[in-house]
N, C-alpha and C positions, 0 to 999 in steps of 0.2 A: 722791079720784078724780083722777086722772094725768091730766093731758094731754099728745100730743104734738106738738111743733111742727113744721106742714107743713114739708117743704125749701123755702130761696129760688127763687123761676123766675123764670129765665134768658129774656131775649127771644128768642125763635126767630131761628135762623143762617140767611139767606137767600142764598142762589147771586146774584152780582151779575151785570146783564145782560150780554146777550152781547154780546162785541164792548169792553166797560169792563177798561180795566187793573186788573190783580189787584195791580199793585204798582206804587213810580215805577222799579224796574229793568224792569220790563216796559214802561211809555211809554216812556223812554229810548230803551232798543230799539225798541220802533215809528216814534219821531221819525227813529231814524237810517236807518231804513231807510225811509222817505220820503224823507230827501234821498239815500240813494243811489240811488232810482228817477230821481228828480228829475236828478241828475249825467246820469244812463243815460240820458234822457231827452232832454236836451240833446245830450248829445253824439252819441244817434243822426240826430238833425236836423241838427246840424254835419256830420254825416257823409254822410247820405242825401239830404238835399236839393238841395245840389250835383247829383250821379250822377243825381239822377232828372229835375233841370231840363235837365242835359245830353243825356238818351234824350228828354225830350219835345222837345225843339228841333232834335235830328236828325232830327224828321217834320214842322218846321213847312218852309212855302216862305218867301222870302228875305224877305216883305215883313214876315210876321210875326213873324218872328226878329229885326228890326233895328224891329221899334217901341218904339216911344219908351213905352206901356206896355205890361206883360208881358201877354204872351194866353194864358189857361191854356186857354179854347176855343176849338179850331180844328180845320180839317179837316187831317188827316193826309197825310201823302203821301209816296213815295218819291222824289221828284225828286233827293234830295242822296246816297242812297247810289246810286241809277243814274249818278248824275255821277261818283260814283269808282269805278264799276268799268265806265267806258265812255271812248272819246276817248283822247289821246296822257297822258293822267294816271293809265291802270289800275293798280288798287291790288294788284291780285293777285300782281304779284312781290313789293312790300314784304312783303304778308303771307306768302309762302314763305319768302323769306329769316330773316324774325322766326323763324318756326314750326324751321325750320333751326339757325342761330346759338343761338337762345335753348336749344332744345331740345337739341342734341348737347351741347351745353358745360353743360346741368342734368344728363344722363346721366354724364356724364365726371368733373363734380364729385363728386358721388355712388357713382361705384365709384372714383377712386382716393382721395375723401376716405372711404371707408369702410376703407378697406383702410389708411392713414395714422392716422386716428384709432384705429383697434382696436391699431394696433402702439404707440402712444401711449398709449393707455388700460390694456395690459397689461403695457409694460416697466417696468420698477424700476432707475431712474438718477436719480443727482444733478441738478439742475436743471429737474426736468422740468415744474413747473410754470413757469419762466421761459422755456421752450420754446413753451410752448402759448401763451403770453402775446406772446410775439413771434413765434406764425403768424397768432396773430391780428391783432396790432396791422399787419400789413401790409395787411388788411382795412380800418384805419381814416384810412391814406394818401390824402392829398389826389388825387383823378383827374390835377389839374394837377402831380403831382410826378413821374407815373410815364406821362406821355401820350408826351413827348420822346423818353426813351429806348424805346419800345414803338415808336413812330414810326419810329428809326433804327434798330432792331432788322429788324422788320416790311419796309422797302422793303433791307435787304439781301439778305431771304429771300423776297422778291418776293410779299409776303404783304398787301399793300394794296390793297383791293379785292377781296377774299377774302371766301369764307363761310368757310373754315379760320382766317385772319388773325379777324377777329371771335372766331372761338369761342375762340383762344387769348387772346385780351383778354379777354372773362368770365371766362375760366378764373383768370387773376389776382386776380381780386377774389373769385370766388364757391369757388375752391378751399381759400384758407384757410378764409373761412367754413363748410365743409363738416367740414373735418378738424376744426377745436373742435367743431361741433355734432355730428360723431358721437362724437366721443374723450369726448363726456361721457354721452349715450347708452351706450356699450358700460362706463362705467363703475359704472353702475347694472345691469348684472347682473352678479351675483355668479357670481366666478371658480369654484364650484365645481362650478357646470354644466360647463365646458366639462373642466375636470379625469374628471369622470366619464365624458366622453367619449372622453379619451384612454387613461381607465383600459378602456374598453369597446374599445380597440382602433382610436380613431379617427384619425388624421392631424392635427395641428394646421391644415391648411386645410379638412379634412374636419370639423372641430369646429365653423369657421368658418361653414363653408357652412351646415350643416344645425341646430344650436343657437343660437349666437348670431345668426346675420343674421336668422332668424325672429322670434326676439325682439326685435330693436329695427327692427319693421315702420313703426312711428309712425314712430321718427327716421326712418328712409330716406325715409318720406313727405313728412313736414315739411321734410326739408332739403330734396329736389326741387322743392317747391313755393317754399320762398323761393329757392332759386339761381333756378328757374324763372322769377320774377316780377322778381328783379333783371335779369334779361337780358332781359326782355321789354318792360321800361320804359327801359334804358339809353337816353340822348341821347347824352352824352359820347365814348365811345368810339365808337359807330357815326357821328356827324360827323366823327371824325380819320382811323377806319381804313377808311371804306365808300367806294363810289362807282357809279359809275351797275350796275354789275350785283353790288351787294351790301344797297344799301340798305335799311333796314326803315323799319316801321311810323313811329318817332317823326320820321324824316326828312322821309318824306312827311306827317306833319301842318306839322312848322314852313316846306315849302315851300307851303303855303294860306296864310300869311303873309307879303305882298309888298310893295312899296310904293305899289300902288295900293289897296289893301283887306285886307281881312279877309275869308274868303267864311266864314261863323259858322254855316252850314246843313253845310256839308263839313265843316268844322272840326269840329263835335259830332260828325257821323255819323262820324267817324275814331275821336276817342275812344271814343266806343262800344263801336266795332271793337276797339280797343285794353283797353277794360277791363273789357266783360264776357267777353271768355276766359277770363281770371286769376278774374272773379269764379267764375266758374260751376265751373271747376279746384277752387277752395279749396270750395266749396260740395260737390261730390263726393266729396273725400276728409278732411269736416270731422270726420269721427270719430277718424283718426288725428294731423289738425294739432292738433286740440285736447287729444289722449293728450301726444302729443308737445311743445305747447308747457305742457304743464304740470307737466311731469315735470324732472327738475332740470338740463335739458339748458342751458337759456336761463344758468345761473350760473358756467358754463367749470366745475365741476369735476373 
C-alpha cells in the first residue's frame, strides 16, 4: 500500500499594515520627502511671517508698535492708514504715480519686447545666441553704472521729474528682460503653426497676431507681472529721476524715516500698501505665472 506525501505548507503571505514600507526604496522616499515638507516648511515661515507681522502692526497704535514686548493682542485700528491719506502727507499721488510709471512701462515692455523677442526667436543668423546674451546681460548692469548717463541724458530732454522720464528708466532695465523672456517663450512653439498659417493665406503679422501671441498667453502674463513688480518696488531710479510731482510709493515710505524717529505704524501701513497689490496681482493670474515660469522660458533658450 502506497502512500502519498502531503505537499510542504507554506506560512500564509499576510498584507503588511497600512502605512509600513513595502521596501527600503520605499522609506527612503518617505524620508525624503519629509525633509522636503520640512525645507517648505521652513521656508514658508521665512517668508510669511515677516508680511504677516508687517499687516498686523499696520493696525496696532503707536504705543503698541514700539513695545518693548511684542503684542500679538490688541485692539486694532486705523489711526496709521488715516494718517497717510490725510494732512500735508497724502499718499494718494505717490500711489498714482507708482500705478502710472510702473504700469505703462510693464505695457510697453511687453509689446515691444514681444515683438523683439519673436523676431529673435525666428531669425536664423550667426551669433544669435551671443545676441540674446548681451540683451540680456544689460539687465545684469549695476543701477550705479548707468544712473549718470540717464541722469545727463534725462535733464537735456527735460525728462526729470516726469512720469514719461520714469517710465523710460524701467524701460531700461525691464525691456531686455522682456525680449529674453518672450524670445524664449515664442521659441517653444513650434514654427510649423505659423507656417500653416501663411500657407492658409495669412500675413506674417497676421500669423503673429492670431496664432502665435495666443499661444504664448502665459509668457505675456508672466513677463507683465515681473516687469510689473520690478517697477513697482524700484527705489533707485525713482530717488534720481522723480521729484515733488513724480514721486512713488517707495519714496514716500523712506521719507517716514527722519532724524527724529521712525513713525513704525505708517511705515508698515505703507508697506502694506506697497505689497499686497503685487501680492493679490500674482495671486489672480497664478495659473499662467506658474504655466509660464515653468516652461523653459526661465533657461534663455
Amino acid at each position: 500500500m502506497s502512500t502519498t506525501e502531503a505537499p510542504p505548507r507554506h506560512p500564509p503571505v499576510t498584507a503588511a499594515p497600512r502605512g509600513t514600507p513595502q521596501s527600503p526604496l520605499e522609506e527612503t522616499g518617505r524620508g525624503t520627502r519629509w525633509v522636503v515638507w520640512l525645507v517648505l516648511a521652513l521656508f514658508m515661515l521665512w517668508t510669511l511671517v515677516p508680511l504677516v507681522w508687517m499687516l498686523m502692526s499696520s493696525f496696532k497704535n503707536r504705543t503698541d508698535v514700539t513695545a518693548a514686548t511684542p503684542q500679538v493682542a490688541f485692539q486694532p485700528t486705523l489711526d496709521n492708514y488715516r494718517g497717510l491719506f490725510s494732512g500735508p502727507n497724502n499718499l494718494t499721488p505717490y500711489i498714482w504715480h507708482s500705478v502710472l510709471a510702473a504700469g505703462i512701462s510693464a505695457v510697453l515692455a511687453v509689446c515691444l519686447g514681444s515683438l523683439a523677442g519673436y523676431g529673435l526667436a525666428r531669425t536664423a543668423m550667426r551669433g544669435k545666441r551671443h545676441l540674446a546674451f548681451w540683451i540680456i546681460s544689460t539687465r545684469m548692469a549695476p543701477i550705479a553704472a548707468v544712473v549718470v548717463p540717464l541722469f545727463i541724458i534725462f535733464r537735456g530732454l527735460n525728462l526729470i521729474d516726469t512720469i514719461p522720464g520714469l517710465v523710460l528708466a524701467y524701460l531700461t532695465f525691464n525691456l531686455p528682460f522682456a525680449i529674453w523672456l518672450m524670445s524664449a517663450f515664442f521659441a517653444e512653439v513650434p514654427p510649423s503653426l505659423e507656417e500653416s498659417a501663411l500657407v492658409a493665406g495669412c500675413t506674417r503679422w497676421q500669423a503673429f497676431w492670431t496664432v502665435i501671441l495666443p499661444l504664448t498667453k502665459a509668457g505675456l502674463v508672466t513677463t507683465f507681472i515681473l516687469c510689473l513688480v520690478f517697477a513697482w518696488n524700484d527705489y533707485a531710479f525713482a530717488v534720481v529721476f522723480s521729484g515733488p510731482n513724480s514721486q512713488t510709493l517707495p519714496i514716500a515710505a523712506s521719507q517716514l524715516v527722519t532724524q527724529t524717529g521712525v513713525d513704525w505704524g505708517q511705515l508698515t501701513a505703507i508697506g502694506t500698501i506697497v505689497v499686497v497689490p503685487m501680492m493679490l496681482a500674482g495671486l489672480a493670474v497664478r495659473r499662467w505665472l506658474v504655466t509660464g515660469l515653468t516652461l523653459g522660458a526661465v533657461t534663455g533658450e
